[in-house]
C-alpha positions, 0 to 999 in steps of 0.5 A: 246411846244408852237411855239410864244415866248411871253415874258415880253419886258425889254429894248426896242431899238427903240420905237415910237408911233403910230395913232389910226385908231378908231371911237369915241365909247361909252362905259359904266363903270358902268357895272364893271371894265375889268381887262384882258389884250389884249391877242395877238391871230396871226402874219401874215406877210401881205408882207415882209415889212407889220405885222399884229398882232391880239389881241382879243379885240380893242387896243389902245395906241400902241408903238413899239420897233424894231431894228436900222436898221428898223427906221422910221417904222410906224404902226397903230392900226384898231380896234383889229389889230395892223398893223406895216409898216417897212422901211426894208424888214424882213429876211425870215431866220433870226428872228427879235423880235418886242418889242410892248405894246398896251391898251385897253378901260380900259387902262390895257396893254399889253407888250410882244416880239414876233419873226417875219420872213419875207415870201417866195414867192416862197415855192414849193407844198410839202408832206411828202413821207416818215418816220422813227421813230424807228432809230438805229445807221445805220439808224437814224429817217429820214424824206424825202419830195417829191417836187412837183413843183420848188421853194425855201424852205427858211423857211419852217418849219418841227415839231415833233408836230405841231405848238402850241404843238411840241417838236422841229422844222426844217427850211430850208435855202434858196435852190432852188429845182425842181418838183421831187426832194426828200428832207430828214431830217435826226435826231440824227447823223450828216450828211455827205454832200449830196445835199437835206440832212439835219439835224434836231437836236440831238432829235430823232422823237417819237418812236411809237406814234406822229405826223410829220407835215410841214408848209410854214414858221415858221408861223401857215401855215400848208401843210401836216401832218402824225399821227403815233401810234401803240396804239387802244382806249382800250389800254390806258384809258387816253390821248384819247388812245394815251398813254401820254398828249404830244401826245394827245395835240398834237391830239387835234390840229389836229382836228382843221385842215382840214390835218387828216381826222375826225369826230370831234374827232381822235382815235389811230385807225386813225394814221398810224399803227407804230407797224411794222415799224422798222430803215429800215422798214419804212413808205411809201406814196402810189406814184402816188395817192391822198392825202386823209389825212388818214392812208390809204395813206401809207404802212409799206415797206419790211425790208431793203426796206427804200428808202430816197432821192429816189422814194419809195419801193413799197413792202409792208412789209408782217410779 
């Protein structure tokens, strides 16, 4: 599942014009005509009242469409950036569309709504320090992060899968937290009230295979990752080992970041070894040691040895 909404803009509410910040550039027509659209690549909240949109060639011609509340707005374009200057703050929570059309040399355009959030400044150094993925009625899947410095995780985003390839996604409200603190996302059941319990939605976490990741904002801003699978290389010909294309899609993101350790390519044999791990065994972060981003970070703790909301068993789950 893709995380940027990109969709074709219909009604627009309030539009404006903006200046071209170029140089006057030569360019030759007689090489053949280019008929590709500006294909948008990245938004970056620059500040809470600064976007920066990056398309892959030089735009031009920009307009732009946004709520009431954001009149006189201005932005400008600089080469293949469009930056939009906002009269009004962004809401970390609360997702604001833009509504924008650029050109490019040959005039072929491009309109498209993409959904904008606002930036905490103060999201806290995270990790992920336990999971479950094999959930019962008992004891659902459940994620938990441990806190590593004070903050505010408004925003912060947890997907089953990662940000371009997930299945679905968990962000946090506004709410103050402390070095120490251990936050759990619970799935499939709804929670009763506790302080840094949440729920994450309907949908369990993959059983044996998958990835959890966490990111600073619902923006492309990875902090952590985990891959899970209970698969080797030979056990399935297709998909790298991992046994379906959601997965592997998945892998393959994960090889463009610096959060799994690899060569250049992630085998089954990399993850975190899922075939133990039950609603109550589950998977634990060694505490008090380096985040290397390799499986040997973690260990399958004893049955009836989960822990979420509290520091981690430390007995390990011997068959």
């Amino acid at each position: 599942m893709i995380k940027k909404v990109i969709a074709i803009c219909i009604m627009p509410v309030l539009l404006f014009g903006c200046e071209n910040d170029i140089d006057s550039r030569i360019m030759n027509f007689f090489t053949g005509k280019d008929n590709v659209s500006p294909q948008l690549v990245d938004v970056i909240p620059v500040d809470s009242t600064t976007i920066l949109f990056t398309f892959d060639e030089f735009v031009f011609r920009p307009y732009i469409s946004l709520d009431k509340q954001y009149k006189g707005s201005t932005c400008r374009v600089s080469e293949n950036n469009l930056i939009v200057q906002l009269t009004y703050p962004l809401d970390v929570m609360r997702e604001t569309k833009v509504y924008l059309t650029v050109r490019d040399f040959m005039n072929n355009s491009t309109t498209i709504e993409v959904p904008v959030y606002g930036i905490n400044h103060r999201v806290p150094e995270l990790i992920i320090n336990e999971f479950t993925t094999k959930g019962s009625s008992a004891h659902p899947d459940r994620v938990e992060l441990k806190v590593l410095s004070d903050g505010n995780l408004a925003g912060v985003t947890l997907y089953q899968g990662l940000f371009f390839n997930h299945s679905h996604a968990f962000s946090f409200p506004s709410i103050e937290v402390k070095k120490g603190d251990y936050v759990v996302v619970q799935y499939q059941q709804i929670v009763e009230e506790k302080p840094l319990l949440f729920y994450g939605g309907a949908d369990g976490l993959g059983g044996n295979n998958g990835i959890i990741s966490l990111y600073n904002s619902p923006y492309d801003d990875i902090k952590d990752v985990v891959l899970y699978s209970n698969r080797t290389s030979d056990s399935d010909e297709s998909y790298g080992g991992f046994g379906t294309r959601e997965v592997y899609d998945q892998v393959l993101e994960l090889t463009c970041t610096n959060e799994w350790t690899h060569a250049g390519v992630i085998i089954p044999e990399n993850a975190i070894n899922s075939e133990l791990s039950t609603a109550t065994r589950s998977c634990n972060r060694k505490e008090g040691e380096s985040d290397t981003n390799t499986k040997n970070d973690w260990y399958i703790t004893e049955t009836s040895g989960a822990t979420f909301g509290n520091e981690n068993n430390t007995v390990i789950y011997s068959p």
